[in-house]
N, C-alpha and C positions, 0 to 999 in steps of 0.2 A: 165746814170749818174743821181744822185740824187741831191736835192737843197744842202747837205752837202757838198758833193764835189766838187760845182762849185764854182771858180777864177776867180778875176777881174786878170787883167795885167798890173799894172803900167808902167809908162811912162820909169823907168828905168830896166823895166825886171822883177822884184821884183811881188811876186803873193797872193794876200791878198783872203780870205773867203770870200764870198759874203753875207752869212747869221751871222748877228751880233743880238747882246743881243736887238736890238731893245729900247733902254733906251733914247731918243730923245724925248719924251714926258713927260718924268717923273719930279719932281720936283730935281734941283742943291743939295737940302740937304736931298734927297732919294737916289738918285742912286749911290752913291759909294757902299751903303749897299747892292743895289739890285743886279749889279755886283759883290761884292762879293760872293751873295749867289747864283746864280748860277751858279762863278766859283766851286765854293765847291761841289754844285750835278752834275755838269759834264755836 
């Protein structure tokens, strides 16, 4: 199993990606842009 494929397990059974955009550093009036661009390359 790779880091892609590993799952937290929420409290109500519901199973989220462990590896996120990482955007927690960035400045409030960057990051929507910066989420959007790397929804768009995948």
């Amino acid at each position: 199993m790779t880091i892609l494929n590993e799952k937290y397990t929420l409290n109500n059974g519901v199973q989220i990606p462990k590896l996120g955009f990482g955007t927690w550093l960035i400045d409030n009036d960057k990051v929507a842009t910066a989420v959007q661009q790397a929804a768009e390359l995948g």
